[in-house]
N, C-alpha and C positions, 0 to 999 in steps of 0.2 A: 624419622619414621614416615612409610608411606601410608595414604589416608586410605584407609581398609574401604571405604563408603567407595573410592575410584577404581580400584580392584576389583570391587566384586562385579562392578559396572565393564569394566576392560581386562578384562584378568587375562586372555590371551596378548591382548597389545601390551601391557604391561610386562609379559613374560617374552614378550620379541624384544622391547624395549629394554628390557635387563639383559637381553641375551648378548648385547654390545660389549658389557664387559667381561665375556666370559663365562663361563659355569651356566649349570642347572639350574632354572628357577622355575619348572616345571609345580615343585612344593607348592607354592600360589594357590594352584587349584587347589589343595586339600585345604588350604588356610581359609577360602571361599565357599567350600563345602561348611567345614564346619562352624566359619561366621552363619551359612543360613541354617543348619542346626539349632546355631545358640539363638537365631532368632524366634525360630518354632517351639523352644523351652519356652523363653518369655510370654509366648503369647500364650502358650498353654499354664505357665505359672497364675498368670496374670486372670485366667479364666477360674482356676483352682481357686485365687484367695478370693474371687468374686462369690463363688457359687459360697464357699462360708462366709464368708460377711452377709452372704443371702437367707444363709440357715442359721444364725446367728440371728438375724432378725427377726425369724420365724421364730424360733425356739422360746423367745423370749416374750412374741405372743399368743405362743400355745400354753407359758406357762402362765399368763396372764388370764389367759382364758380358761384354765384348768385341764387341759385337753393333756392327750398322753403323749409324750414325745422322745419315746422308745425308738419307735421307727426311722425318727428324723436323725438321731445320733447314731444309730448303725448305720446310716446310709456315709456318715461325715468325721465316720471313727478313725480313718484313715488318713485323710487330710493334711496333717500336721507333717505326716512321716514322709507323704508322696512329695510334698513340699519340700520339705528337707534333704530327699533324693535328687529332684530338680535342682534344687539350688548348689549342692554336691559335685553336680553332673556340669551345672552350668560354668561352674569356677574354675575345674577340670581345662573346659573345652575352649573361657577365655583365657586362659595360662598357655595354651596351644598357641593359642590366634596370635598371643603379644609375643612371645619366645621368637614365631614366624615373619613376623612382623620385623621386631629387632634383628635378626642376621641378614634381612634385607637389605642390601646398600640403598644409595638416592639414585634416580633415575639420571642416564649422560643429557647430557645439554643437548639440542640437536647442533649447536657449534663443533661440539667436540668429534674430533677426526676419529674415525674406528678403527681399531688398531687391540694389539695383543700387550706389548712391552711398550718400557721408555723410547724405543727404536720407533716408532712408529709415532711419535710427538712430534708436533710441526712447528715449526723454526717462525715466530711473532716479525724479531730484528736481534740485530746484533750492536753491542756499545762497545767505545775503545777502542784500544790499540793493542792488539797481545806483543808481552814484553820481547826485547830480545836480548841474548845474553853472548858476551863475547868471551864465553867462559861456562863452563860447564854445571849449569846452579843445579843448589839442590832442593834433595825432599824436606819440608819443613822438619819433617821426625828427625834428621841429622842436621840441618841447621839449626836446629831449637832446642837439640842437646849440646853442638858445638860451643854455642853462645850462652849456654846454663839459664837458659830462660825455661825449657820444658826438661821436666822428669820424667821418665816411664820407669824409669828402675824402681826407685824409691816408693814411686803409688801403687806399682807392685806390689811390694812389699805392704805398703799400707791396707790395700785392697785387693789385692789382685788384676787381671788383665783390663785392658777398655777402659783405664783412669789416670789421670796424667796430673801430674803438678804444675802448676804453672809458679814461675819463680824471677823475681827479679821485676825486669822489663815486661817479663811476660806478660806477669803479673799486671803489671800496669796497663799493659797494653787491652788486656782484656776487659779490665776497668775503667779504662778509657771509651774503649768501642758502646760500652752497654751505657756509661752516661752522652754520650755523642748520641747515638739513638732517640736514647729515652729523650732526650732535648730537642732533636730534630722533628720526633713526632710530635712532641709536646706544646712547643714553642713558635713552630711552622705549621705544622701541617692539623691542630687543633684537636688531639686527643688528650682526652683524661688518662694520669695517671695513675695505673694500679700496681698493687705488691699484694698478691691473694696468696692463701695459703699453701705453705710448698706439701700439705698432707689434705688429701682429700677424701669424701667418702664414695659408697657404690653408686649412689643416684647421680651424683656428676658425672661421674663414667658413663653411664646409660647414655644420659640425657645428652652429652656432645657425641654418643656414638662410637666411642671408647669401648664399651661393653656391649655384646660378649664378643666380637670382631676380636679387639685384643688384647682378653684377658689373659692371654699365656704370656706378652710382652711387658706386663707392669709387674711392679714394685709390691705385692702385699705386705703389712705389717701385722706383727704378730701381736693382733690388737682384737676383741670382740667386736668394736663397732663398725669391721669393713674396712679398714680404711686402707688408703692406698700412698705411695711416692706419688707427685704430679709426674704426668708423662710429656706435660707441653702445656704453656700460661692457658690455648686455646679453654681446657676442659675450665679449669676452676675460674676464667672470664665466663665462657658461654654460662654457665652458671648462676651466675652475679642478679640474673633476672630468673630465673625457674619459677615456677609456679607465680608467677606475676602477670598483670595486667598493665600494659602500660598506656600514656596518653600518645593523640598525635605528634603532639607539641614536643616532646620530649624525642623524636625521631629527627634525624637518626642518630642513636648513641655510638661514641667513637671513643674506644680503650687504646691506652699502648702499656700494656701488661708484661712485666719482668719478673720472671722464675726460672730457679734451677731447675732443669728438668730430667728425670731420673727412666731408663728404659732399659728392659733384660736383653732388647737386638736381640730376641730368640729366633728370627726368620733368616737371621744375615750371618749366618756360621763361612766364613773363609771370606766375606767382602769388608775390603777398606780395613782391614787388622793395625796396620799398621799407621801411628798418628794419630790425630785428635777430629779424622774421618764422622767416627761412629763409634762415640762413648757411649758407656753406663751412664755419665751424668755428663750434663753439658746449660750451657746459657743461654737466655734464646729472650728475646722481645718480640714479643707478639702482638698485632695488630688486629682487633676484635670488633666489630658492627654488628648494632641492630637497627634495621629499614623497614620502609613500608615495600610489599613485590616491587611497585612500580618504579621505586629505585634503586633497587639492590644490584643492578649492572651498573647503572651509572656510577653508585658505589664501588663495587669491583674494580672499574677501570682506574678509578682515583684511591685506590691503596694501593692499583700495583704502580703509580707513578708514584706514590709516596714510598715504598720498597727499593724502587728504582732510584730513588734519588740518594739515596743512605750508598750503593754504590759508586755512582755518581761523583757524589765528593768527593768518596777515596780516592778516584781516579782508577776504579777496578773494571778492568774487562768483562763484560758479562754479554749471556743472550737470554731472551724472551722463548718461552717455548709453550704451546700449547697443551696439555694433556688428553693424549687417547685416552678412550673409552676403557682398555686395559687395564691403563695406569691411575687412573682418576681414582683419586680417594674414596674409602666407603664410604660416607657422608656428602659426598660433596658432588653437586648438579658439572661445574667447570672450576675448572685450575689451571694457572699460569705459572708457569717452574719457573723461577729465577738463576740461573747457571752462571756462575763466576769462571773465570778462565785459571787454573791450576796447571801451571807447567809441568810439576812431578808425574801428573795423570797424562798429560798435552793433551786435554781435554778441559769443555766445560764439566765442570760436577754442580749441582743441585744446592742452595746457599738459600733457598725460600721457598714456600709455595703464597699463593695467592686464590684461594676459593671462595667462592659463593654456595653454599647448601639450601639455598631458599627457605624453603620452610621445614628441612628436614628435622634438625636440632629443633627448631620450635616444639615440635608435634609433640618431640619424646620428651622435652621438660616444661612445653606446656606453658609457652612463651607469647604471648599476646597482647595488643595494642588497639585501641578504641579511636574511631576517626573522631569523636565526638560522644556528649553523653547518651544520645539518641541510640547510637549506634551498635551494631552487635560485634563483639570482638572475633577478629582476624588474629591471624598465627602473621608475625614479624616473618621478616628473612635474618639469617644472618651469615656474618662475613669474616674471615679468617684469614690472617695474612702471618709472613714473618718479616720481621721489620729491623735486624734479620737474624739468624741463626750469629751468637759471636764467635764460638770457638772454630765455626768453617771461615769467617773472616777475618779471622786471623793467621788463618791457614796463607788466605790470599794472600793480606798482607806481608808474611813472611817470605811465600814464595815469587811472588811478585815484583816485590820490591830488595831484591839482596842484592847487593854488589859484589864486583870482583872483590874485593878487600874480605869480605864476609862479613860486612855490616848488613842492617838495612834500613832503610831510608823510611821515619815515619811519614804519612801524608798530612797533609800541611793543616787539613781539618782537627786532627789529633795531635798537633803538639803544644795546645792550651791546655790540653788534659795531662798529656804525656809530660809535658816540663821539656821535651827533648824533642830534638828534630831528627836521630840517630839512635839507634840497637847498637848497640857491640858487646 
C-alpha cells in the first residue's frame, strides 16, 4: 500500500508515475480530497469534545455554586449526536481512502523499462545451450502420457479440467525437484525452512496484496471465517510477521517456503490449456525476505542468483528478463522473469519471478523493524522470489531432456532423489 501522507504531497507525480503501467489513476485525487475532509472532521471533532469537557467543567461549578444551568445544557444538548454524526461520516470517508488505497498497485522502479506487455521486457542474459533433437520431440502432455507418468484423463474425471495426475516417475520426479530445492536453499544458500498453512484467511490476502486485485482468481471456502486455498507460499510467508515489530539484529529474514498452490486462472481462458502449463493446483517453493530499504536490492540480486542456480544444476536453458512497467506485478516496485527454454512453445516460457515490493506489503500488514531501542520503527522491505515453480520444471525436464528412444535422461543433481538416472 502506498503511504497516503506522499500522495496527498505528490498526487499529480504519483498519478504520472502510475500511469507507466497502464490505466486510470486519475481516482488519487478524490482519495486526497477526501483524506483532507477527514482531516477537517477531526479537527472539528476534536474541537466539539473540547468545548464539552469545557461545559462539563462549568456545569459542575455552577452546581457547586448553586447557580442555574439551564442555559448551559441547551446550548450542549446536542453534542453527543453531532458527534456521533462526525464520527459516522468520518469512518464512511476512511473506508473510501483504504478501499483507494488498496486497488492501488506499487509504484515501477525507475529501472523498469516502460512498456505495455511481456513484449516489451528486456532480455538481463541468456544460460545454456538450447537442446537439439535429431528427431522430432515432443510436447510434454504427449510424452507424459506416452510414458504413464502424467494423467489428464483420469484428473478429469476426478476433478475436472487444469489437474493432472502425476504418476509413477512422474510422481517421483516431482518429489524429487521440491526436496532438491528445498535442500539447495536451505543447505546453500541459508534459508529457513517453512511449510505454512495450505488454507488461509482475508487479512493475508490483503496484507501481500492478493486482495481485492484478485479476489475473482482465488479458491473461497465454504467457511464463515473467510478463508481461502493458498494461491502462492508468497501470501501465508509474507504473513509469518503481520502486525509485528521486529529487531535490526534479526534482519534480514530468509524463508524457502513450500505449498501447494491452488488458483481459478480466471484471467487466462484459451492460454496454455493444454499440459501442466497453468493448473488449478500446482507446487511451487518460494523464496521470501524481509530487509532493511537500504538492502533490499542487494537482496534482490542475490535471490535471483540463488533462483538461478536451481536451473543451473539441472543443466536447463533459461534467460533473465526484466519486467516493464505493463507487466510488473501489482505489488511489486521491479521483477526479473526467470524463462526456461520449452521446445514444445520454441520459446522461453516464465518458470519464476523475482520481486522486490519495498515497503508495499509492509504498509498493508503493518510490518516493522526498530534500528535499536531508541529508535522509531521503520516499514521493512520485502522480497519474493520462486525458487522455483515445480510442475513448469518438470515440464523442462521432460522436454528438454527426451531421447530418440522416448526415454528421458534424469539430470545428474536428481538421481540421489530419483534412485534412477532414466524415465521410461
Amino acid at each position: 500500500m502506498l503511504d497516503i501522507k506522499l500522495i496527498r504531497d505528490n498526487t499529480e507525480q504519483y498519478i504520472k508515475l502510475l500511469s507507466k503501467r497502464g490505466g486510470d489513476f486519475s481516482y488519487l485525487s478524490d482519495v486526497v480530497e477526501k483524506d483532507k475532509h477527514r482531516r477537517e472532521i477531526i479537527i472539528q471533532v476534536e474541537k466539539i469534545k473540547a468545548l464539552r469537557n469545557e461545559t462539563s467543567k462549568k456545569i459542575g461549578l455552577y452546581k457547586r455554586e448553586g447557580k442555574d444551568i439551564k442555559e448551559i445544557l441547551k446550548k450542549v444538548e446536542n453534542i453527543g449526536a453531532d458527534i456521533k454524526n462526525f464520527e459516522e461520516e468520518l469512518r464512511e470517508i476512511e473506508e473510501f481512502i483504504l478501499n483507494g488505497l488498496l486497488i492501488t498497485p506499487n509504484i515501477p522502479h525507475d529501472d523498469c523499462p516502460i512498456g505495455l506487455d511481456d513484449s516489451d521486457n528486456i532480455e538481463v542474459k541468456k544460460e545454456g545451450v538450447l537442446p537439439t533433437f535429431d528427431f522430432e520431440p515432443l510436447a510434454h502432455w504427449d510424452l507424459g502420457v506416452k510414458l504413464d507418468i502424467l494423467d489428464f484423463e483420469r484428473a478429469s474425471k476426478m476433478s475436472g479440467s487444469r489437474f493432472v495426475v502425476y504418476k509413477g516417475l512422474g510422481a517421483r520426479l516431482e518429489r524429487a525437484l521440491i526436496n532438491f530445492m528445498l535442500d539447495l536453499h536451505i543447505f546453500e544458500h541459508g534459508y529457513k525452512e517453512l511449510l505454512p498453512p495450505y488454507i488461509i484467511n482475508k487479512d493475508s490476502m490483503i496484507a501481500s496484496g492478493q486482495f481485492p486485485k484478485f479476489e475473482d482468481d482465488a479458491f473461497k471456502l465454504e467457511d464463515k471465517r473467510d478463508l481461502y486455498l493458498n494461491p502462492t507460499a508468497e501470501v501465508p510467508s509474507i504473513n509469518m510477521h503481520r502486525e509485528e515489530t521486529l529487531s535490526f539484529n534479526q534482519l534480514p529474514i530468509k524463508y524457502a517456503s513450500f505449498t501447494t498452490a491452488f488458483r481459478q486462472e480466471s484471467g487466462s481462458a484459451g492460454r496454455d490449456t493444454r499440459g501442466i502449463i497453468r493448473l488449478h493446483q500446482f507446487n511451487k517453493v518460494e523464496l521470501i525476505k524481509f530487509t532493511t530499504p537500504e538492502e533490499s536490492y542487494n537482496e534482490l540480486e542475490a535471490m535471483l542468483i540463488n533462483s538461478e542456480k536451481v536451473l543451473q544444476l539441472l543443466n536447463l536453458p533459461y534467460r533473465v528478463v526484466t519486467l516493464c512497467t505493463g507487466d510488473l506485478g501489482f505489488g511489486m516496485r521491479k521483477t526479473y522473469d526467470l524463462e526456461v527454454w520449452l521446445p514444445s512453445y520454441n520459446a522461453y516460457k516464465e518458470i519464476g519471478s523475482i520481486s522486490n515490493a519495498e515497503d508495499y506489503q509492509a504498509r498493508r500488514g503493518n510490518i516493522k523493524f526498530k534500528r535499536n531501542k531508541d529508535s522509531k520503527p521503520e516499514y521493512v522491505h520485502t522480497l519474493n522470489g520462486s525458487g522455483l515453480a515445480v510442475g513448469r520444471t518438470v515440464v523442462a525436464i521432460i522436454e528438454n531432456f527426451q531421447q530418440k528412444d522416448g526415454t528421458i535422461i534424469v539430470p545428474e543433481v536428481l538421481r540421489s532423489y530419483m534412485k534412477t538416472n532414466i524415465i521410461k
